[in-house]
C-alpha positions in Angstrom: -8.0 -7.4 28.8 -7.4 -7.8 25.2 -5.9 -5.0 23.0 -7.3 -4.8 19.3 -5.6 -3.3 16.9 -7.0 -1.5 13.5 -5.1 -1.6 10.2 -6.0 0.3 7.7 -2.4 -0.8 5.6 -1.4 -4.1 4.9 -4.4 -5.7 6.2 -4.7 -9.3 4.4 -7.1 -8.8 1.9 -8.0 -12.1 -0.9 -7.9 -11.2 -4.1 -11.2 -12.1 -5.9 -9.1 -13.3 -9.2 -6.7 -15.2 -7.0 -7.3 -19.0 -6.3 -7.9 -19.3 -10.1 -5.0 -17.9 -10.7 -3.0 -19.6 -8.4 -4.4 -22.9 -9.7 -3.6 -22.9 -12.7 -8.0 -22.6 -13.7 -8.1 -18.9 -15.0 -8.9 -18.7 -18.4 -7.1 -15.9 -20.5 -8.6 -14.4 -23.3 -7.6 -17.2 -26.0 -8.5 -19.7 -23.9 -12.2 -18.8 -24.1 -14.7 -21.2 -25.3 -17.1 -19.5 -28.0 -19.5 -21.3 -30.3 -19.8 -22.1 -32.4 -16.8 -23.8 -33.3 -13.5 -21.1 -33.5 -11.0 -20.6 -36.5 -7.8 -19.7 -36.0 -6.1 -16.9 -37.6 -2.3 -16.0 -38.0 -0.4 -12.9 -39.3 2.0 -12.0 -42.4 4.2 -9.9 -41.8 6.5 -7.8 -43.8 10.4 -8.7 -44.1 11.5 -5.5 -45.4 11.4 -2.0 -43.5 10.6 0.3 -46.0 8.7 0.1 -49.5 5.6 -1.5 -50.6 4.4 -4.8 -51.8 4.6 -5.4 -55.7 2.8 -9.0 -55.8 1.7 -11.4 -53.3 1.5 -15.2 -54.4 -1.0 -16.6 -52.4 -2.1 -19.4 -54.7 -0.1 -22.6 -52.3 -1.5 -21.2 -49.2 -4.9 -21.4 -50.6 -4.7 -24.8 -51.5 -4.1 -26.3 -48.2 -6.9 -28.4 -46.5 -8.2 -26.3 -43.8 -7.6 -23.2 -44.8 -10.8 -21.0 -45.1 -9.5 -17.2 -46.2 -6.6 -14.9 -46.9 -6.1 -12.0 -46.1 -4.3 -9.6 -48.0 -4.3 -5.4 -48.8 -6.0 -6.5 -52.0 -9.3 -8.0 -50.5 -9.2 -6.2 -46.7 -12.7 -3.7 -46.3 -11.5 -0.5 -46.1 -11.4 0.9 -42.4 -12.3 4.7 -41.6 -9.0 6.6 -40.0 -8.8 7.2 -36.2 -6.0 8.6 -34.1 -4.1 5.5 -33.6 -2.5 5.3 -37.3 -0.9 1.8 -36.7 -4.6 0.4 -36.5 -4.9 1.1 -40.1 -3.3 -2.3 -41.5 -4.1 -3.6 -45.1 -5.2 -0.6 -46.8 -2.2 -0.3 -49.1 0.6 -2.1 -50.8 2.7 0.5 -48.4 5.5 -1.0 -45.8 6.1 1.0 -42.9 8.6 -1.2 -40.8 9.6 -4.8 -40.9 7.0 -7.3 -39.0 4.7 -4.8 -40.2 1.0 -7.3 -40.4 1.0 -7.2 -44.4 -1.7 -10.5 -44.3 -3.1 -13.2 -42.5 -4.3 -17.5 -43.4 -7.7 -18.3 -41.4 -7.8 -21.7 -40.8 -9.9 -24.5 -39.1 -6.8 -25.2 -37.1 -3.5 -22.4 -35.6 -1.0 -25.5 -37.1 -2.8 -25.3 -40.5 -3.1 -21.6 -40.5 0.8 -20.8 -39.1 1.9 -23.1 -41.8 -0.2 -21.7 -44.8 0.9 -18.4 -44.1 5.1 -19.5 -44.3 3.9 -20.4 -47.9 2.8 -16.7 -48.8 5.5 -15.2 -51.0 5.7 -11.7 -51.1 7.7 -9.5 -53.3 9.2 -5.7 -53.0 10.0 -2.8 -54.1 12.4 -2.2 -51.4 13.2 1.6 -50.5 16.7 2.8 -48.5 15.7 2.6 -44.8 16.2 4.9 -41.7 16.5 2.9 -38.3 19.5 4.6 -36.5 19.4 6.6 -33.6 21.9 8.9 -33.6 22.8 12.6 -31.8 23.9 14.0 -35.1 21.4 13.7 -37.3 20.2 16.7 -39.2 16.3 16.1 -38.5 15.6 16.2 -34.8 12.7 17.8 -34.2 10.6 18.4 -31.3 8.3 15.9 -30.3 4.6 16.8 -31.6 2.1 15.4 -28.9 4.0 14.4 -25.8 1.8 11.4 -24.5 1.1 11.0 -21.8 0.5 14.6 -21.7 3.4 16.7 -19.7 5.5 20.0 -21.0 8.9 18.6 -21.8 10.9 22.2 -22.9 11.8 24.0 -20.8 14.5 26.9 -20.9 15.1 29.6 -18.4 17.8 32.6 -19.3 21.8 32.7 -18.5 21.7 28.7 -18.2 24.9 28.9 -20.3 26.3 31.3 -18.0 25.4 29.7 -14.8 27.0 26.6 -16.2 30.4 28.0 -17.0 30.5 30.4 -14.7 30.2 26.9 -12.2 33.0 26.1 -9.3 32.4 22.3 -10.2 30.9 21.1 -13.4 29.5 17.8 -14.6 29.0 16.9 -18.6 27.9 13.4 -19.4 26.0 11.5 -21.7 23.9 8.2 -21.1 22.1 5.7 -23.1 19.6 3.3 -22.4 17.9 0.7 -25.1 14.5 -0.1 -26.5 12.9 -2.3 -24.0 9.9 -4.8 -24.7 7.1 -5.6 -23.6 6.8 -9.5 -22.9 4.2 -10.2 -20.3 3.4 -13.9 -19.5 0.1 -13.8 -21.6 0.7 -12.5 -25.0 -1.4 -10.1 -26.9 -4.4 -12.5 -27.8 -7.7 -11.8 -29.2 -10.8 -13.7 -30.2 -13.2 -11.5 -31.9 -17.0 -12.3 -33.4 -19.4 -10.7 -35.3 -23.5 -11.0 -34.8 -25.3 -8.6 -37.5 -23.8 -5.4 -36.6 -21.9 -5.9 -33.1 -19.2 -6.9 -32.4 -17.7 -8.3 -29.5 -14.1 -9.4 -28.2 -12.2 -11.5 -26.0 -8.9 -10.0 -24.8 -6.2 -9.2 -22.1 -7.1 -5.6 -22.0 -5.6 -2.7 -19.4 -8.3 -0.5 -20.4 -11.5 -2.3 -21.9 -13.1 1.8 -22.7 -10.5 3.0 -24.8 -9.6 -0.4 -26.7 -13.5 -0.1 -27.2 -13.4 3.6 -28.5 -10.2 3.1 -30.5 -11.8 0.2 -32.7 -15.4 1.0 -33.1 -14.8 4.0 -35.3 -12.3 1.9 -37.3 -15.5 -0.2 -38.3 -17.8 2.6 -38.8 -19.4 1.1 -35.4 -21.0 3.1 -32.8 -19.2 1.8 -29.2 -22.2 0.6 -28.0 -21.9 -1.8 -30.4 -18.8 -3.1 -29.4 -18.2 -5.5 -26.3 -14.8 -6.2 -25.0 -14.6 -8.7 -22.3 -11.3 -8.8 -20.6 -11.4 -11.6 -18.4 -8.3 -11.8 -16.9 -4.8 -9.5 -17.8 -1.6 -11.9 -17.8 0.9 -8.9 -17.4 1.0 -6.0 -19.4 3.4 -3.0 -18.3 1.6 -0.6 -21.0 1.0 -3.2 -24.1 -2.2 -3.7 -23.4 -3.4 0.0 -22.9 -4.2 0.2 -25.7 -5.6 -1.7 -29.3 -2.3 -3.0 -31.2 -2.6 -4.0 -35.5 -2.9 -7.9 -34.8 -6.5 -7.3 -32.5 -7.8 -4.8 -35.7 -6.6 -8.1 -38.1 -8.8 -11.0 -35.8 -11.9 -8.5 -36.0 -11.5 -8.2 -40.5 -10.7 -11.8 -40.2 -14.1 -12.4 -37.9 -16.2 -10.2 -41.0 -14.4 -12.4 -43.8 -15.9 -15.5 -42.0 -18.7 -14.3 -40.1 -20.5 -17.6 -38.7 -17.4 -18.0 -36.6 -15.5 -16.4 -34.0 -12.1 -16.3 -34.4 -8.4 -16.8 -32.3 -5.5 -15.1 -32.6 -2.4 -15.1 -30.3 0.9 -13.6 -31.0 4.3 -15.9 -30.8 7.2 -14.5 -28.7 9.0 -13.1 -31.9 5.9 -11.3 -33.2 5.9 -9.7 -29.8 8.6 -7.4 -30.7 7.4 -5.9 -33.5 3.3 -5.9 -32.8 2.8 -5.2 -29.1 4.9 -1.7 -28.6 8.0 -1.3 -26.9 9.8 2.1 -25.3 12.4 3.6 -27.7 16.0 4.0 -27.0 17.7 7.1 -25.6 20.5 9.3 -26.2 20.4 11.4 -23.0 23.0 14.1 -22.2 23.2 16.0 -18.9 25.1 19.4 -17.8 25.3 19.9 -14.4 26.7 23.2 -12.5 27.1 23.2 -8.9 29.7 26.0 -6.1 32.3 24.3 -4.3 29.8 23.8 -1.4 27.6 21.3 -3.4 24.4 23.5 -4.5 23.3 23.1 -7.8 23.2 26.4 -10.2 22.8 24.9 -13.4 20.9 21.9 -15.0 20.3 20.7 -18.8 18.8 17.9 -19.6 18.4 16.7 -23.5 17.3 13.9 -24.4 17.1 12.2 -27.6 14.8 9.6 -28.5 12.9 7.6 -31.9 9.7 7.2 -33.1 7.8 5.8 -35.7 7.6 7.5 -39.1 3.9 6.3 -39.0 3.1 7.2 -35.9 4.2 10.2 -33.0 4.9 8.5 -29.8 7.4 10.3 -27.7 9.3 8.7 -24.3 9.0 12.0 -22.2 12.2 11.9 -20.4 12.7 15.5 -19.2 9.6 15.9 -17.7 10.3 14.8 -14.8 13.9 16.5 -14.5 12.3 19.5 -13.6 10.7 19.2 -10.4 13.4 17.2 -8.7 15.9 19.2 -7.6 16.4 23.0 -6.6 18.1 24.3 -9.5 17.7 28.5 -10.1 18.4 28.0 -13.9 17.4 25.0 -16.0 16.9 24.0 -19.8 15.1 20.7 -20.6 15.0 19.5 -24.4 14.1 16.6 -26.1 14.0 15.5 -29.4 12.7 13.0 -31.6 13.8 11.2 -34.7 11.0 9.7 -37.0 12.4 6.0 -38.2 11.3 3.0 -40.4 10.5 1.6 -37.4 7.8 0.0 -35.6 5.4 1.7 -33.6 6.8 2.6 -29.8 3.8 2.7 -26.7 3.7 3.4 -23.4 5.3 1.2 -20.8 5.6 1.1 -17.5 6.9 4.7 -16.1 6.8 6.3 -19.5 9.6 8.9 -19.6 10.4 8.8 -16.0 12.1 5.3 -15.9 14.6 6.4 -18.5 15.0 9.9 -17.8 15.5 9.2 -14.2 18.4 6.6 -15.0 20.0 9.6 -16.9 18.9 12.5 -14.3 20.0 10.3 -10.5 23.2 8.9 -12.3 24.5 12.3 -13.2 23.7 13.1 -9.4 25.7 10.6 -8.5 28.9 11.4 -10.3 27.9 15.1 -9.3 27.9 14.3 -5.5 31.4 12.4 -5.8 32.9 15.5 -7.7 31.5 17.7 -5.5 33.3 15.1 -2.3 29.9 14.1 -0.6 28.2 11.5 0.3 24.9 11.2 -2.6 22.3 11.4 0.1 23.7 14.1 1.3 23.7 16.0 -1.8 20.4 15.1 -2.5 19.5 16.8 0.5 21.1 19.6 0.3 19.7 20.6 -3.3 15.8 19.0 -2.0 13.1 21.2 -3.7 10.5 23.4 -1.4 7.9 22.1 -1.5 4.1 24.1 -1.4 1.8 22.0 1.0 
C-alpha cells in the first residue's frame, strides 16, 4: 500500500520566466526590438557637486555624423513638479550633486552618442560643498517623512537614570557605509511617443508607481502611459521606483518623436543615478543588572540625505520592538548633503540598524558573562497572539 504525501512547502514549482532565463533567451528591457528603427541616447552629467552651469559648449558634439539632438537645461520642455524632486532634471542651470544628469547626445548609434557627449564642455560657477557625515555637526535635524513609513522617536522618562543607575553598562558606537545598488541588469529604459501616449520599456519593481510618478511630470494622465517590464535583472530597491536617467530617455523620445529611444546606464553612472542607502553613524547605550536583564536602551542614529531630496534610512525603528527593555529612547537624525539622491534598498533601516542594535547585544551578553543566545532569551519580548 503506497503512502502519499502532501506538500504544501517546498513543493517543486517551474518558474514561468525560468528556461528563458536560464538560457540565456530573455530579453531585458534594452534589449527590446521597437520600430521603427531606435536612437540611442547617453547622459551628461555634472563634475562638480555644488553650483550651477555658466555655459555649455555644445557646438563639436553637434557636429558629429550621427548625432540627431542635444540636450541641455536651455532647450529641455519644462516638466510640472511631483513628489520625487530628483525627477525634475534640466530645468535649471542649478547643480545639486556631482553625476547630477546636466544633458544628454541622441544618436543613431550608443558609440556615436557616448562619444559626442565626452566632447560637451561645461563650465561653473562652483560653490563650497557639504558631503561629510559627521556626529558633530551643528544641523542634525530630524528626519521629515520617514519612508517607508514607521515612527522612528521614541523616548520614555528616567532613561538617563535607568542607565546610570545600571549594574553593567554598554556605550558604543558603529558605522556602516553607503552601499549601492548594482544589479546584473542596469537601470535601462527605452521610451516612445505616439500623439499623446507614451509608453516604456524597462526593468521595473513596481510598473504602477513608476507609471504614476512620470505621467504627471508630462502633464499625462496614467492611462496614458504604458510601462512594460518584461523581465527585472536584480534590483534590491533601485528599481522601485522612476530614477532621472528614465525622465531623460522619455524628453529625449519628445525631441525626436518618430523614434523610440535606448538608454542604459554604465557601471560608474550606477553610483550616482540609481540610489544607494546612506552611511550611518549609529551609537548605542545599553543598561542591564548583574543578572543580564536589560533596563535601559538608546539607540541614535545618524544618517545623510540629499539636500534635494528627504530620504531617510530608518534605523531605530526596528530597535524598539526587539527586546524587553522598561525604558527606551530611539533617535535619529539626518544631515542634508550635496549629495546624490539615497532610495530604498533592500531591508531599509533594518539591515543597518540591526548591525548596530545585535552587535551591541553581543558585547552586552559577554559583559554581562553569558552565552548571546542566552541573553537573547532572557530579555525576549511578550508577545500579544
Amino acid at each position: 500500500m503506497s503512502t502519499i504525501i502532501h506538500r504544501a512547502i517546498g513543493a517543486p514549482l517551474s518558474r514561468l520566466d525560468g528556461p528563458q532565463k536560464v538560457t540565456g533567451t530573455a530579453r531585458y528591457a534594452f534589449e527590446q526590438s521597437v520600430e521603427p528603427r531606435p536612437a540611442y541616447l547617453f547622459p551628461v552629467q555634472a563634475t562638480i557637486a555644488n553650483g550651477r552651469i555658466t555655459s555649455i559648449d555644445t557646438s563639436a558634439a553637434a557636429t558629429e555624423p550621427g548625432v540627431l539632438a542635444i540636450l541641455t537645461h536651455e532647450n529641455a520642455p519644462k516638466l510640472i513638479p511631483g513628489f520625487l524632486a530628483d525627477l525634475l532634471i534640466l530645468q535649471s542651470d542649478e547643480v545639486a550633486y556631482r553625476g547630477q544628469i546636466i544633458g544628454g547626445v541622441i544618436a543613431e548609434t550608443l558609440e556615436v552618442a557616448r562619444h559626442a557627449a565626452s566632447l560637451i564642455r561645461v563650465d561653473y560657477e562652483e560653490r563650497t560643498h557639504d558631503v561629510e557625515l559627521r556626529a558633530d555637526r551643528d544641523d542634525l535635524r530630524p528626519p521629515k517623512a520617514p519612508l517607508p513609513h514607521g515612527e522612528t522617536q521614541a523616548d520614555q522618562q528616567d532613561i538617563d537614570a535607568a542607565l546610570a543607575a545600571a549594574a553593567i553598562a554598554l556605550d558604543a558606537t558603529y558605522t556602516t557605509a553607503s552601499n549601492y545598488h548594482h544589479p546584473m541588469e542596469p537601470q535601462a529604459t527605452i521610451a516612445i511617443w505616439t500623439d499623446s501616449e507614451l509608453t516604456i520599456y524597462c526593468g521595473s519593481q513596481g510598473v504602477s508607481f513608476t507609471r504614476s510618478a512620470l505621467a504627471p511630470l508630462f502633464g499625462l494622465d496614467p492611462q496614458q502611459v504604458r510601462i512594460i517590464s518584461p523581465h527585472v535583472g536584480g534590483g534590491f530597491g533601485s528599481k522601485v521606483f522612476p530614477h532621472a536617467d528614465m525622465v531623460l530617455t522619455v524628453i529625449a523620445a519628445q525631441l525626436v518623436a518618430s523614434r523610440p529611444v535606448k538608454m542604459t546606464l554604465t557601471r560608474q553612472q550606477m553610483f550616482s543615478l540609481a540610489g544607494y542607502r546612506s552611511p550611518t553613524i549609529q551609537r548605542i547605550r545599553l543598561g542591564a543588572t548583574a543578572d543580564g536583564r536589560l533596563t535601559a536602551l538608546e539607540h541614535e542614529a545618524l544618517e545623510q540625505t540629499a539636500k534635494l531630496m528627504n530620504w531617510p534610512e530608518n534605523c531605530t525603528r526596528t530597535t524598539r520592538t526587539m527586546y524587553a527593555v522598561p525604558r527606551q529612547r530611539t533617535i535619529q537624525r539626518i544631515a542634508a548633503l550635496d549629495v546624490p539622491v539615497t532610495t530604498i534598498m533592500r531591508g531599509p533601516g533594518e539591515t543597518p540598524g540591526m548591525f548596530a542594535l545585535e552587535s551591541a547585544i553581543d558585547e552586552m551578553a559577554l559583559a554581562c558573562g553569558q552565552d548571546p543566545i542566552d541573553f537573547r532569551m532572557r530579555n525576549e519580548p511578550d508577545v500579544d497572539h
